[in-house]
ROPAZA-116430 format. One record per residue (C-alpha): residue number from 1; y, x, z. Coordinates in Angstrom, 1 decimal, padded with zeros to 4 digits. Layout:
% ROPAZA-116430
NUM  Y  X  Z
...
***
This chain:
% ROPAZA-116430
1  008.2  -071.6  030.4
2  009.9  -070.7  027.0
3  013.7  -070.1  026.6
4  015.7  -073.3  025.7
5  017.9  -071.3  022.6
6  020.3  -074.2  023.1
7  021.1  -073.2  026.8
8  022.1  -070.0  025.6
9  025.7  -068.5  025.7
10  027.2  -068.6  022.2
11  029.9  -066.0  022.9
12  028.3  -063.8  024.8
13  025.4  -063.2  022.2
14  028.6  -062.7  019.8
15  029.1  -060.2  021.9
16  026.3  -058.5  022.4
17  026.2  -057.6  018.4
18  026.1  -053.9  017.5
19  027.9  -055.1  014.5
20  031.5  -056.7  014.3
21  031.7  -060.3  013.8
22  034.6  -062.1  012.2
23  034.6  -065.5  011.6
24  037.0  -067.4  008.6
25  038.0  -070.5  007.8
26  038.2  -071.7  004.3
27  041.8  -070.8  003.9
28  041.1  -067.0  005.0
29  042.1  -067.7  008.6
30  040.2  -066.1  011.2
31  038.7  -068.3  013.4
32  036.2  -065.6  016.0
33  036.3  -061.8  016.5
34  033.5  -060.6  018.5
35  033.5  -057.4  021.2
36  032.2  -054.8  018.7
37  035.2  -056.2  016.0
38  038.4  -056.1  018.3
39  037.0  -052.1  019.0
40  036.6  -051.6  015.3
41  040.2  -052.8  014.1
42  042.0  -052.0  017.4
43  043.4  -055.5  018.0
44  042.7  -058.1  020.8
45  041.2  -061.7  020.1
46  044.6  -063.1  020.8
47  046.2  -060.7  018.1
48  043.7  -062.0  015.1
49  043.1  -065.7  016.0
50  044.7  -067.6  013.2
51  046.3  -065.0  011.0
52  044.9  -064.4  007.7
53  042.0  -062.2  007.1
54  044.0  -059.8  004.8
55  045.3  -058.2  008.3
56  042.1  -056.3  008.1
57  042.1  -055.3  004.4
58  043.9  -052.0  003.1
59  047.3  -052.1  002.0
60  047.1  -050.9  -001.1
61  043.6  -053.5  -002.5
62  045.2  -056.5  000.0
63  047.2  -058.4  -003.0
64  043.4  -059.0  -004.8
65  041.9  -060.0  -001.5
66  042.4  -063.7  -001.6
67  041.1  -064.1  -005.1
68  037.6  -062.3  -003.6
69  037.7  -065.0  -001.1
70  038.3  -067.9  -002.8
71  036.1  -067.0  -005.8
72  033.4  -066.7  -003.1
73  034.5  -070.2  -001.2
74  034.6  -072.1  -004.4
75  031.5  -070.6  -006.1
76  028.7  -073.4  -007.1
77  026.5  -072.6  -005.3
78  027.2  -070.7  -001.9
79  025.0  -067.9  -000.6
80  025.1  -065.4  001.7
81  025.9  -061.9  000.2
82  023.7  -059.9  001.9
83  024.6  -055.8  003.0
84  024.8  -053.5  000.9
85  028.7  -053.7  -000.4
86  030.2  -050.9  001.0
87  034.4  -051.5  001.0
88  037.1  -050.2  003.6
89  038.8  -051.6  006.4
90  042.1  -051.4  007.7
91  042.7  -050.9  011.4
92  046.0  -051.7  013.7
93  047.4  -048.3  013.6
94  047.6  -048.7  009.1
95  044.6  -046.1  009.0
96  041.5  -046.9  006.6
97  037.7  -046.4  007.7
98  034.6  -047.1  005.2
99  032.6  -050.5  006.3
100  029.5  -052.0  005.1
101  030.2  -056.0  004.5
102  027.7  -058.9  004.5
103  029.1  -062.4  004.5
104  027.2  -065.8  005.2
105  028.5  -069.1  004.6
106  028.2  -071.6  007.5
107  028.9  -075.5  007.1
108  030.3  -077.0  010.1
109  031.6  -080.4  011.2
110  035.1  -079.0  010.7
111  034.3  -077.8  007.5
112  033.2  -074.3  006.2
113  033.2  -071.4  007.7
114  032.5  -067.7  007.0
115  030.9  -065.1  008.9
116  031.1  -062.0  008.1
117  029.0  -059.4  009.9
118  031.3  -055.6  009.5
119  029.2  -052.1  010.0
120  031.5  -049.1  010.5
121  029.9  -046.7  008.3
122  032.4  -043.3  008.9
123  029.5  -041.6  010.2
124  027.3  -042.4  007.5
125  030.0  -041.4  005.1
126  030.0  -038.1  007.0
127  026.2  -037.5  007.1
128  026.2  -038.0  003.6
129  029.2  -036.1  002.1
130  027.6  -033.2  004.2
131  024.8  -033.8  002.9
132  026.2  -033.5  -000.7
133  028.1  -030.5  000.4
134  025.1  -029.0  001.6
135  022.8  -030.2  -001.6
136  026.1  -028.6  -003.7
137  025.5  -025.6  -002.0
138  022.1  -025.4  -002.3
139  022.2  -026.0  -006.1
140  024.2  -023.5  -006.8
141  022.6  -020.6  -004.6
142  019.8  -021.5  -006.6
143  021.9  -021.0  -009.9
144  023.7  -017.9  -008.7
145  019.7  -016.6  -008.0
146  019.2  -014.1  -010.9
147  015.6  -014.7  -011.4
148  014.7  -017.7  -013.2
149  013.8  -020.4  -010.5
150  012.1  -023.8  -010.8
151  011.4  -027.0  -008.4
152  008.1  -029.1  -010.1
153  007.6  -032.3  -007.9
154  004.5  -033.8  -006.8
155  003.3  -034.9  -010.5
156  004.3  -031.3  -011.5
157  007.0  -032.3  -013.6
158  010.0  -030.3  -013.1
159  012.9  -031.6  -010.9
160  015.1  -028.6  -010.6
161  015.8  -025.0  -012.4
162  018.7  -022.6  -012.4
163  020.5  -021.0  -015.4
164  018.3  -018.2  -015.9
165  015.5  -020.3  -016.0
166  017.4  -022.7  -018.7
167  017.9  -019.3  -020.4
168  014.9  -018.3  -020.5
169  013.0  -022.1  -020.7
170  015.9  -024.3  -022.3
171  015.5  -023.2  -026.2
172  011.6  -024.3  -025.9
173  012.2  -027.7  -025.6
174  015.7  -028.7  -026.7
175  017.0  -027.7  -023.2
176  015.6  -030.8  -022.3
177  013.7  -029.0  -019.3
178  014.2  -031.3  -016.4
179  011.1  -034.1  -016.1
180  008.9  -032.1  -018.5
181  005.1  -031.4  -017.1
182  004.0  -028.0  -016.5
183  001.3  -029.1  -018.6
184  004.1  -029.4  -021.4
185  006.4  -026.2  -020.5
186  004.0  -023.6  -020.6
187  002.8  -024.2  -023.8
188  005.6  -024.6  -025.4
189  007.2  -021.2  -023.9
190  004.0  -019.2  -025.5
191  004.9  -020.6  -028.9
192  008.5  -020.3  -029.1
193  007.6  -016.6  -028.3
194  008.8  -016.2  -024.8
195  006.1  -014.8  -023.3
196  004.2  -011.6  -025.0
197  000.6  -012.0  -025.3
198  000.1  -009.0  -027.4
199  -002.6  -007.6  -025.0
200  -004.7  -010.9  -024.8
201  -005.3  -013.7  -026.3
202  -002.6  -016.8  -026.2
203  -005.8  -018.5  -024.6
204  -006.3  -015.7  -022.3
205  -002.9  -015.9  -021.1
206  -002.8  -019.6  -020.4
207  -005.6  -019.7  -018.6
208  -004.7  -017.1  -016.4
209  -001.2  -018.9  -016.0
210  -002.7  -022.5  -015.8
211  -005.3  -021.0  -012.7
212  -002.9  -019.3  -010.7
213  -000.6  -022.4  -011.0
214  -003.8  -024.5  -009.7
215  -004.0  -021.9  -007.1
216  -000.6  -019.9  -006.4
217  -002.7  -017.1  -004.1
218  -000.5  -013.8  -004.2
219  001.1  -012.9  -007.8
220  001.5  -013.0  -011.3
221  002.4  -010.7  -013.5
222  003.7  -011.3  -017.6
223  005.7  -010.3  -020.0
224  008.0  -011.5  -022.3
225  008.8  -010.9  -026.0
226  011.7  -009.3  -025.1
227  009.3  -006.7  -023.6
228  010.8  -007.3  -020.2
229  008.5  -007.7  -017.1
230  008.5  -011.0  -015.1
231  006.7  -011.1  -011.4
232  005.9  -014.7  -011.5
233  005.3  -016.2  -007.3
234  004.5  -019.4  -006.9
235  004.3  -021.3  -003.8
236  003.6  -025.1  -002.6
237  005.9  -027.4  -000.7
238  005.5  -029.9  002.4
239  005.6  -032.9  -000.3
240  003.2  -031.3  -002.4
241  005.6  -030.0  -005.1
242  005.5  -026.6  -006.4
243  008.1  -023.4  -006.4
244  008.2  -020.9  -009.2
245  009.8  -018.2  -009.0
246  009.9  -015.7  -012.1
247  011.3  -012.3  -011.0
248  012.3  -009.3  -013.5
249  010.9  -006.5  -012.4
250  010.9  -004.8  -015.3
251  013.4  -001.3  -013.4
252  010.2  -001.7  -011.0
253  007.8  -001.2  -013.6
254  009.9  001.6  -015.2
255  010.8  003.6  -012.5
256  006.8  003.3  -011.5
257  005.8  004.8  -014.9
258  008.5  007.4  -014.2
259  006.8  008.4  -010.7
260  003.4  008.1  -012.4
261  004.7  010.9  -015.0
262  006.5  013.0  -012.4
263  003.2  012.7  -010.5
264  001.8  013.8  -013.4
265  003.7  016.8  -014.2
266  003.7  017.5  -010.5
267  -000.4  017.8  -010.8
268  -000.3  019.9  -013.5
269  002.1  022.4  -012.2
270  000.5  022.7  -009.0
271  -003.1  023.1  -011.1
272  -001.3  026.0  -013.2
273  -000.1  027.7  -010.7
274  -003.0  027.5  -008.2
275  -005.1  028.7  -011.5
276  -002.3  031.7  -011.9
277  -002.3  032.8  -007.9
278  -005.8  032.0  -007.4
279  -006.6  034.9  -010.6
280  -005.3  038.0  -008.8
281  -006.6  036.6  -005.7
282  -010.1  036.7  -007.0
283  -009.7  040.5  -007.6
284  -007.8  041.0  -004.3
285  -010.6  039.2  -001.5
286  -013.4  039.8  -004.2
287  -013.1  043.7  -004.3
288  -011.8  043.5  -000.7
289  -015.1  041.8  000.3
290  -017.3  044.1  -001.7
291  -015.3  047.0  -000.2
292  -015.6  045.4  003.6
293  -019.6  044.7  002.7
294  -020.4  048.3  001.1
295  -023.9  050.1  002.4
296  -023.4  052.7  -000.3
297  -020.3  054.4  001.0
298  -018.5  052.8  004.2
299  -015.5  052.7  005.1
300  -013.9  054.3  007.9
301  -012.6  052.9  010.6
302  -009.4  053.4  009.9
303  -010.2  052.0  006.3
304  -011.5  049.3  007.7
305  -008.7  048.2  010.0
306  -006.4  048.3  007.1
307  -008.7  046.4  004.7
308  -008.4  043.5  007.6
309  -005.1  043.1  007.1
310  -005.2  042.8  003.4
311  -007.9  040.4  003.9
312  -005.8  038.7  006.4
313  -003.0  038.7  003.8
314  -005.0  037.4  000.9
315  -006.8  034.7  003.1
316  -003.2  033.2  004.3
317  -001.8  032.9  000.8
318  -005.4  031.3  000.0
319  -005.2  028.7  002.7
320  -001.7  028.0  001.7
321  -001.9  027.4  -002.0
322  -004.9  025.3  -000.8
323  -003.4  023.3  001.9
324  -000.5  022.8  -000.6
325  -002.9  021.2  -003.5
326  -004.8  019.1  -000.4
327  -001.5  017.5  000.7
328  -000.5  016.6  -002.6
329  -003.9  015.4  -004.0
330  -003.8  013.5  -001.3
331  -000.1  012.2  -001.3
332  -000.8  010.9  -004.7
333  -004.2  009.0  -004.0
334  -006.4  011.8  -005.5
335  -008.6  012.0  -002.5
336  -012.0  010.3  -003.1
337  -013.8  009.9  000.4
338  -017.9  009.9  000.1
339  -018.8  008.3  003.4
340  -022.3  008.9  004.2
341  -024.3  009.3  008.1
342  -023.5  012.6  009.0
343  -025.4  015.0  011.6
344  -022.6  016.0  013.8
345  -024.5  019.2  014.9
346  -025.1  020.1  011.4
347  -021.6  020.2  010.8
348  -020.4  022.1  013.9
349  -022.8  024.8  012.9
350  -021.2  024.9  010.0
351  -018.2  025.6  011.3
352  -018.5  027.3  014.0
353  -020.4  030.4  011.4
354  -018.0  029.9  009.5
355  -015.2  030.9  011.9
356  -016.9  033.6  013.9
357  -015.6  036.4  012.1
358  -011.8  035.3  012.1
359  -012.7  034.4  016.1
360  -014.1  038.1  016.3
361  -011.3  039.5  014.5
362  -009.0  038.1  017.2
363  -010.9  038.5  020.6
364  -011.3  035.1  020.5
365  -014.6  033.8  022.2
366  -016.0  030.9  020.2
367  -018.8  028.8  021.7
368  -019.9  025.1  021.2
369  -020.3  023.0  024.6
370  -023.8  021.5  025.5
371  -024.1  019.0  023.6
372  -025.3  015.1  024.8
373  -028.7  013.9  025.3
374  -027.8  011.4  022.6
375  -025.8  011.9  020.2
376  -025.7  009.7  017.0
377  -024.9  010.5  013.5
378  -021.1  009.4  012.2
379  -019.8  007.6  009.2
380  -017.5  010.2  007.4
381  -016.9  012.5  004.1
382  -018.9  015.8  005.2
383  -016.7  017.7  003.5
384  -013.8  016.6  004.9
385  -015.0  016.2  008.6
386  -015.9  020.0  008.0
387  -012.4  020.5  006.9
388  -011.0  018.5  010.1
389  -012.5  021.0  012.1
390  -012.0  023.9  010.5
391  -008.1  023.3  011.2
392  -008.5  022.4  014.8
393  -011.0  025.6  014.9
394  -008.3  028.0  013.2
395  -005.3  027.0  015.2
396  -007.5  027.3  018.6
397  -008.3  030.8  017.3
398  -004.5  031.8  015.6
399  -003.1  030.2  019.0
400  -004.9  031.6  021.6
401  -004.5  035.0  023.6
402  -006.7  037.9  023.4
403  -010.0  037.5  025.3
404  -009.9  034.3  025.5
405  -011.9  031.0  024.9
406  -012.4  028.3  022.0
407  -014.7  025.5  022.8
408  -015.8  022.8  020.4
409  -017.1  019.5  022.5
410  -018.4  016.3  022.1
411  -018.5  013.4  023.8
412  -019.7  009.6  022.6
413  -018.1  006.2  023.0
414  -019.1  002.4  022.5
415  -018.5  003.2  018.6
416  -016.9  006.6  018.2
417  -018.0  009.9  018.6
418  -015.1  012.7  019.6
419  -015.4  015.9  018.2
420  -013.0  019.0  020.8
421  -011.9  021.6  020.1
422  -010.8  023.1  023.1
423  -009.0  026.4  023.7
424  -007.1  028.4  026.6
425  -004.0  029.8  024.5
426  -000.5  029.6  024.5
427  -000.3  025.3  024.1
428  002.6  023.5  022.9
429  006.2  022.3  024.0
430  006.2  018.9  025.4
431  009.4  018.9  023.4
432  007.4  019.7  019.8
433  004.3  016.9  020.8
434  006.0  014.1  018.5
435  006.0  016.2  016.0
436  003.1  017.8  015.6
437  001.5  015.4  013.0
438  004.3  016.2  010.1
439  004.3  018.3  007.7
440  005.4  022.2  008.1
441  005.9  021.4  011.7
442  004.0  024.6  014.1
443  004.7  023.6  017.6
444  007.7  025.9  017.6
445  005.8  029.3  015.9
446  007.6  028.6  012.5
447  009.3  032.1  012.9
448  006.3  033.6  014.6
449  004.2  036.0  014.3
450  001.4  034.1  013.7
451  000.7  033.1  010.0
452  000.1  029.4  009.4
453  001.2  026.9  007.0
454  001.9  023.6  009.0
455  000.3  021.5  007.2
456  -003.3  021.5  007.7
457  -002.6  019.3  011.1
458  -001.3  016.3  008.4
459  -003.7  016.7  006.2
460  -006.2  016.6  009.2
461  -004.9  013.3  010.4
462  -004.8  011.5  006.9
463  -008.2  012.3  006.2
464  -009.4  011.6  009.9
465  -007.4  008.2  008.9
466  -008.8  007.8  005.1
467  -012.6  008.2  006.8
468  -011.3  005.4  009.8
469  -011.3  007.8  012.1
470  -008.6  008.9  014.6
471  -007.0  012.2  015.8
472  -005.3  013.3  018.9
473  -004.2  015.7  021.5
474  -003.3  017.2  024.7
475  -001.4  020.1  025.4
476  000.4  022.0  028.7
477  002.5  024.9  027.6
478  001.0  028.2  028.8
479  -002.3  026.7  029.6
480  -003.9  025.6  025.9
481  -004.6  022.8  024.3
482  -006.9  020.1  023.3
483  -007.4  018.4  019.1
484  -009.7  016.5  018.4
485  -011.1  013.8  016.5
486  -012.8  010.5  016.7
487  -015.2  009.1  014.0
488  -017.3  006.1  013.7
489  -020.9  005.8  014.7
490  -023.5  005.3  012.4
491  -026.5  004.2  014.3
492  -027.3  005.1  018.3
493  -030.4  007.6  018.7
494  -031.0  011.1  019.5
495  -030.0  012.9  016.4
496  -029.9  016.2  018.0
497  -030.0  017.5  022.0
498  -028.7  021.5  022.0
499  -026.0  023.3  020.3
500  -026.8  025.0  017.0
501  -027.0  028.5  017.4
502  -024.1  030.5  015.6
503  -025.7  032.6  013.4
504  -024.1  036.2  012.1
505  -024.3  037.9  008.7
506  -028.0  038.6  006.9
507  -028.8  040.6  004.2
508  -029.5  039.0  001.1
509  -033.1  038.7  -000.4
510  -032.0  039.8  -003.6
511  -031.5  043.5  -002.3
512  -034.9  043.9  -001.4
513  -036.7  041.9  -004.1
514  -038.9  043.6  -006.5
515  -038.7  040.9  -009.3
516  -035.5  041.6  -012.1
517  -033.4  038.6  -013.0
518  -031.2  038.2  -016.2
519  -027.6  036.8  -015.2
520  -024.9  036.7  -017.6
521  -021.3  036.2  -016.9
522  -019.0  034.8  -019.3
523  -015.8  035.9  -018.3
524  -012.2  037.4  -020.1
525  -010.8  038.9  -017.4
526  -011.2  042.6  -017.0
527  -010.8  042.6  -013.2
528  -012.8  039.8  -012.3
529  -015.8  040.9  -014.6
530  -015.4  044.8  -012.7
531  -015.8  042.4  -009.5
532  -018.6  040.8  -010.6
533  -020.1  044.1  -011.8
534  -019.3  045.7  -008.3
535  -021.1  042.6  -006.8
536  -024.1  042.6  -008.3
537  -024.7  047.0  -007.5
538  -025.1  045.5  -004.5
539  -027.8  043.3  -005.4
540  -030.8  045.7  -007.2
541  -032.8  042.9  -007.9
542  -030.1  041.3  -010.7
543  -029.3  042.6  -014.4
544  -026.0  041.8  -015.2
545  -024.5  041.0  -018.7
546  -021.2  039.9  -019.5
547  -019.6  037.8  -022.3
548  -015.3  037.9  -023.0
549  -015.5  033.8  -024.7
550  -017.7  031.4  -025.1
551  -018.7  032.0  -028.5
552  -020.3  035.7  -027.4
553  -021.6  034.0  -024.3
554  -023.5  031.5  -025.8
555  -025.1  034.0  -028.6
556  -026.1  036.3  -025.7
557  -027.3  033.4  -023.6
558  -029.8  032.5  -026.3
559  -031.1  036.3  -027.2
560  -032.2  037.3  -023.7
561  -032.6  033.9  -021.9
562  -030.8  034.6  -019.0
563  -032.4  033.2  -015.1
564  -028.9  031.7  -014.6
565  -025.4  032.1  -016.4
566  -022.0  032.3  -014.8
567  -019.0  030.6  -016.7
568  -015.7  030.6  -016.5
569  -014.0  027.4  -017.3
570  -010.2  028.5  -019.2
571  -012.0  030.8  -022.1
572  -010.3  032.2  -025.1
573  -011.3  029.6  -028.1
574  -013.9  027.5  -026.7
575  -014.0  026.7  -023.3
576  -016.5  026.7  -020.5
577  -016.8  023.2  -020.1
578  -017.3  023.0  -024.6
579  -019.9  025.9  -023.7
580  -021.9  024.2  -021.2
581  -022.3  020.9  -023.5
582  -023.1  023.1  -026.3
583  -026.2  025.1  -024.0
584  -027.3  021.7  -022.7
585  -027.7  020.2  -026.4
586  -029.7  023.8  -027.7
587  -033.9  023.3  -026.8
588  -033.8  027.3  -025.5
589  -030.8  026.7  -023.5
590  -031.1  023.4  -021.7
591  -033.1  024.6  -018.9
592  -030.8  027.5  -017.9
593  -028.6  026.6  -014.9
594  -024.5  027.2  -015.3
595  -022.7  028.4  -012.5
596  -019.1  027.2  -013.2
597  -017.0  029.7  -011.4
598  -012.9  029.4  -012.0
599  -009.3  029.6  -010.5
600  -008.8  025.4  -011.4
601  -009.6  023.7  -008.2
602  -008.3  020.3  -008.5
603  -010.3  017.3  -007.9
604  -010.1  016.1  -011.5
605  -011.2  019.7  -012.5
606  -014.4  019.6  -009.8
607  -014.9  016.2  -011.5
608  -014.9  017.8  -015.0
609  -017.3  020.0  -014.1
610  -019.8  017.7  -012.9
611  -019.4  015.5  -015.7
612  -020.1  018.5  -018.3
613  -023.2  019.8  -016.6
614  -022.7  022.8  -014.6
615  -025.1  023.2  -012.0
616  -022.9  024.1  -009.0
617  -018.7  024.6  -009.5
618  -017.1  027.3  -007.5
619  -013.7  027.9  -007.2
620  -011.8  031.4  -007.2
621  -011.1  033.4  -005.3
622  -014.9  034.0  -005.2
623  -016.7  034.0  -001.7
624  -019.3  036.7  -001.8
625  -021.2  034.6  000.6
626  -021.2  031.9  -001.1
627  -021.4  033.1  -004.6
628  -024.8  035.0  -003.1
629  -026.1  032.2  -001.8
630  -026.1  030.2  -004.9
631  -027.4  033.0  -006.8
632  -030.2  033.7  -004.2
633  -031.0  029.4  -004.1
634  -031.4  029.5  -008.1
635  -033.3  033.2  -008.7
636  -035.9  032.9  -005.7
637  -036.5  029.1  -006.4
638  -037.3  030.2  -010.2
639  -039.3  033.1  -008.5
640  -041.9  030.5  -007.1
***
């Protein structure tokens, strides 16, 4: 059954009203205060009945109260005033507080009435002047930003910038900045000359600008005619507006072409004087060699122990100007990593000859481990797996005691092979393991006996790291250590099921062949062209003939049509590489390989090389070995 209204109790519906109520007769008097009104003002219904409704209006605007009333009272036409008028009212106590006033006429038997309904706004007031505080605040934290900062609303029109922006923007378009497109700004920027498009076209530019503000992924980078550099980041807000933020980073970009010269100058240093130690160091291990390989007259024992040690020397001071260039080549990026499958076995037998005779030089036993029944190729640089292991290999040997054992082991994962080396020597300090990865760091041997550089461990690690690989150890004081190595799998098969046999020293084919072979050698330096001379006594089967530049090298090189020529790279007058273009580009040259052989063993010189034509690069000091390895692949090959 519905609700008769009429049954309903007036006063306490009054009552009930979140809102004060106050009631007035047409003379101003008050006629009804509900609940919500005597809290509001602080007086009682008995305290306001009948007294004039100025009682509740501020001293200070009470004298042109009764004029607003009666203006109201005898309008033409009366009407409520709806909310919206925001005025104050006075309480018992004299103090004033903000209301919100809406006022509705009522025509009663008695005559009129009005109502008004009252809203104490004070904590509205107080939202919103702390809202303006905070808005105050935030506008001028983004004025105080440096960088030029703008707001661009929903339409992409701007809404807000700071001062650097008006600085920067403002003179474009009349400083009139704020409800300009994007659309309109940009343009206008690139022909007041703001922004530098020297490099590109003024189309180039703004559609570069106009695609990145489509689609604000990561940075921008431009700069202005000023020549300053601006770093311009964009990013969308929850309403669908737009942040720009254009940052100088023009001290960035500076102090970045600074590094980029220092790095720079710091290559080139490090290539001169690697080129000026590795020069004396050719004669040094190159006669040294020569000396420790000599049928003709041997050495004594006693001759020979002391050649060791100058071999020792010369092989330290090697590996340190080497491990010095590595580490900074690869410090400044100048590392380029071939990954390619790799034969894991292939590469331990590498290795492992490689080290015998510094293992048999310190009564070191080096073996490799049986090796698994499967054992897939890895994803890695060759080169620079070799050289992983060759450190792990030479600190097993340098740090292990007399008559003892270096293993190399491998095992295989889900996805990674790990490459061991294992060895039984004097280990390393629990306290030294954190720091075993940094640079000139030895595990506590810095002041040793034992030679080293400490580096080789961080250059392992990067280039473990550069090929995705990973490096590790374990290690008990007393009781030896364990480094090794973990690189990705290629593909899962049986690539190889024994250990490659380590194989000792043979004697070249050149000493026994019958056949004569032409070589000349293009060298300037008087003690590297006696080694090369002392080198090839050794080998019956080669005529050698030498050249002190390029020029005479070349003239020779076309008289007698040499089986392969041997070139120095930094030549009095022309140099090696010039040469080598030169032979290439003559019809009775072209065919003759060039053995580049030189103290400049950068990665931009190896690079050079290639480029130019040489046939194989070596770098000094020479490795007899290797040197008569080449010689033997190019001379018997040409034999056939």
């Amino acid at each position: 059954m519905p609700i008769d209204a009429t049954t309903l109790p007036f006063h306490d519906l009054v009552d009930a009203s979140p809102d004060g109520i106050v009631v007035v007769d047409r003379e101003g008097a008050i006629v009804l205060v509900n609940a919500e009104g005597e809290r509001m003002f602080g007086y009682t219904r008995g305290e306001l009945a009948g007294r004039p409704i100025e009682l509740l209006v501020p001293d200070r605007v009470r004298h042109a109260h009764p004029r607003h009333v009666e203006s109201f009272i005898t309008a033409p036409r009366l009407r409520p005033m709806g909310s919206g008028r925001e005025l104050f009212g006075r309480r018992k106590d004299a103090t004033e507080f903000p209301v919100e006033i809406s006022l509705s006429p009522i025509t009663t038997g008695d005559g009129l009435l009005v109502v008004a309904g009252i809203r104490d706004i004070t904590q509205r007031r107080a939202v919103e002047a702390d809202a303006r505080r905070a808005n105050a605040y935030l506008v001028s934290a983004v004025d105080a930003i440096q960088d030029a900062f703008a707001l661009y609303d929903e339409h992409d029109c701007v809404v807000l910038v700071n001062s650097a922006c008006r600085q920067l923007l403002g003179t474009t378009l009349d400083g009139a900045i704020i409800g300009r497109g994007f659309a309109e700004v940009l343009p206008a920027a690139l022909a007041a000359g703001v922004f530098d498009f020297s490099n590109e076209s003024r189309d180039a530019l703004l559609a570069r600008w106009f695609a990145y503000h489509e689609n604000p992924v990561g940075l921008l980078e431009v700069r202005t005619g000023s020549g300053r550099y601006l770093r311009v980041v964009e990013r969308r807000t929850p309403e669908h507006g737009t942040v720009s933020l254009m940052v100088d980073v023009t001290d960035d970009v500076l102090r970045e072409a600074e590094l980029r010269s220092a790095s720079a100058a710091k290559s080139e240093f490090l290539s001169s004087m690697s080129h000026e130690l590795r020069t004396p160091l050719n004669a040094v291990l190159g006669f040294a060699q020569l000396l420790e390989r000599d049928r003709k007259q041997p050495l004594s024992d006693r001759q020979q122990e002391r050649l060791k040690h100058v071999m020792r020397g010369g092989e330290h001071l090697l590996k340190l100007i080497d491990d010095v260039l590595d580490l900074s080549r690869i410090e400044a990026g100048g590392v380029a990593i071939s990954r390619e499958p790799v034969g894991v076995h292939d590469v331990l037998a590498e290795v492992a000859t490689t080290l015998e005779p510094m293992a048999t030089r310190a009564q070191i036993q080096l073996e490799i481990a049986p090796l698994p029944a499967i054992l897939p190729r890895v994803i890695a640089d060759r080169t620079r797996l070799s050289q992983i292991l060759m450190n792990f290999g030479s600190n097993a040997i340098k740090y292990g005691k007399p008559s003892g054992r270096a293993t190399f082991g491998v095992t295989v994962g889900a996805s990674r092979v790990r490459i061991a080396v294992i060895d039984d020597g004097i280990g390393i300090p629990v306290d030294k393991h954190d720091k075993i990865f940094e640079p000139f760091q030895r595990a506590g041997q810095e002041a040793g006996p034992i030679e080293g550089t400490g580096i080789g461990l961080v250059i392992s690690k990067r280039l473990a790291e550069m090929m995705e690989g990973i490096v590790g150890f374990t290690s008990d004081t007393g009781r030896g250590s364990e480094f090794w190595v973990e690189i990705p799998i290629h593909e899962m098969h049986t690539d190889e099921s024994c250990a490659p046999a380590i194989r000792g020293p043979t004697v070249s084919p050149l000493v026994t062949s019958v056949v004569r072979h032409c070589v000349v050698y293009v060298e300037d330096n008087p003690s590297n062209i006696a080694f090369m001379r002392d080198l090839v006594d050794d080998l019956p089967s080669v005529e050698l003939l030498t050249a002190p530049t390029a020029e005479i090298g070349i003239e020779l090189i076309r008289t007698h049509r040499p089986a392969v020529v041997i070139m120095d790279i930094n030549l009095p007058g022309m140099s090696g590489l010039e040469a080598v273009k030169q032979l290439a580009a003559l019809e009775e040259t072209r065919a003759i390989p060039v053995i580049g052989l030189s103290a400049a063993a950068l990665m931009k010189d190896t690079t050079r090389a290639k480029e130019a034509g040489f046939y194989r690069y070596l770098t000094k000091p020479v490795k007899v070995a290797e040197l008569t390895a080449v010689l033997e692949e190019i001379l018997l090959a040409r034999r056939t």
